[in-house]
C-alpha positions in Angstrom: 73.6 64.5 56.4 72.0 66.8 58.8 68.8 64.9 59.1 70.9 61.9 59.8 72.2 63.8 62.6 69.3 65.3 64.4 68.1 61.7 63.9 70.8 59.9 66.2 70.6 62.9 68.6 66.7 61.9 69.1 67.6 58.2 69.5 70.3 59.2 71.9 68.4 61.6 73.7 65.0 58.9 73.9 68.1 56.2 75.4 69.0 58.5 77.8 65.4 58.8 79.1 64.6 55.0 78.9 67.7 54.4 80.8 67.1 57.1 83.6 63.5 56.3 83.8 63.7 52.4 84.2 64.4 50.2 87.3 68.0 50.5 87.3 67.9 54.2 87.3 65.8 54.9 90.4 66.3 51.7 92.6 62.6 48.6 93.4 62.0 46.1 95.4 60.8 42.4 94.4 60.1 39.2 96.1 59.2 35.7 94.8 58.8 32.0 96.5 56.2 30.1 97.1 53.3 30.1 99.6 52.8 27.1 102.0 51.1 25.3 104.4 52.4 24.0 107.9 52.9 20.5 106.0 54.7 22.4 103.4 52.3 21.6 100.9 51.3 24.7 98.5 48.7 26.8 98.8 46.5 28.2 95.6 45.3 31.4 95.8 47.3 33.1 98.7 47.1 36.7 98.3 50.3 38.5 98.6 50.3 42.2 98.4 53.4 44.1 98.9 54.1 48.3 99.7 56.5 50.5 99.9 55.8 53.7 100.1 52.6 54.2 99.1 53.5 52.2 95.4 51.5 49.0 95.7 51.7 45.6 93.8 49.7 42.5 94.6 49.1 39.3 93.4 47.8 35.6 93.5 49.5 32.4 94.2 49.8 29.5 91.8 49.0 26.4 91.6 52.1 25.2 93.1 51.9 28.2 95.6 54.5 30.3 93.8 54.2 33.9 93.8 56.1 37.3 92.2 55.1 40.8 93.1 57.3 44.1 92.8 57.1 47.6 93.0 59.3 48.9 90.1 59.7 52.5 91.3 60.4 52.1 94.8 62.8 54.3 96.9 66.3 53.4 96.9 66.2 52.4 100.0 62.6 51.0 100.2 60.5 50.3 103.3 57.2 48.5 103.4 54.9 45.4 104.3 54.8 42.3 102.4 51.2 40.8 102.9 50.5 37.2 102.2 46.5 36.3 103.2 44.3 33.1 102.7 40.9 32.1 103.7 41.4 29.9 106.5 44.8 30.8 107.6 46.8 33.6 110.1 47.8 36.3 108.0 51.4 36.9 107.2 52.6 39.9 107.5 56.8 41.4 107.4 57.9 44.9 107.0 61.3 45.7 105.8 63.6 48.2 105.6 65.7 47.0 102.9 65.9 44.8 100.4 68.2 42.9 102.3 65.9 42.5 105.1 63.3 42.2 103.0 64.9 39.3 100.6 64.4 38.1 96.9 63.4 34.8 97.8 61.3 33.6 100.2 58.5 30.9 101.4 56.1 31.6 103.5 54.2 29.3 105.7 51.0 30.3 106.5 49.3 28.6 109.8 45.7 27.6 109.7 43.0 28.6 112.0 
């Protein structure tokens, strides 16, 4: 019976990390939409690199110019750039505040050269 008990105490105590260690616990930011161009046809490829803080997470666009990127351990109350660059086309570039300013969701047109 006692090794039963020092075994749910372990469990409990590893749950208790997982929980205070993931997103939930100490706030991030994430956006996702789709990358297009002044037509509003998608663009492949895009990069999109978003920061905040110094935490970092970039990524490509898809074929039908959707993108995700997030930075899991952001600040509560994150600020930062969201970054979306293609060869042939004005960089995008937001900073935010929030992540209300910043959004979930949200296309981006990019304008070519």
């Amino acid at each position: 019976m006692g090794r039963r008990r020092i075994l749910l105490a372990l469990l409990i105590a590893v749950c208790c990390l997982f929980f205070t260690a993931c997103p939930m616990g100490d706030g991030g930011v994430s956006v996702e939409g789709r990358v297009l161009d002044e037509s509003g046809k998608p663009i492949k490829g895009a990069k999109v690199v978003l920061v905040s803080r110094g935490t970092k997470d970039e990524g490509e666009s898809r074929d039908d110019g959707s993108y995700d990127v997030g930075v899991i351990h952001a600040p509560r109350a994150p600020t930062g750039t969201l970054t979306v660059s293609k060869e042939g086309y004005e960089t995008y570039q937001q900073q935010f505040n929030s992540r209300e300013e910043l959004g979930h969701k949200r296309d981006i047109v990019l304008k070519a050269l």
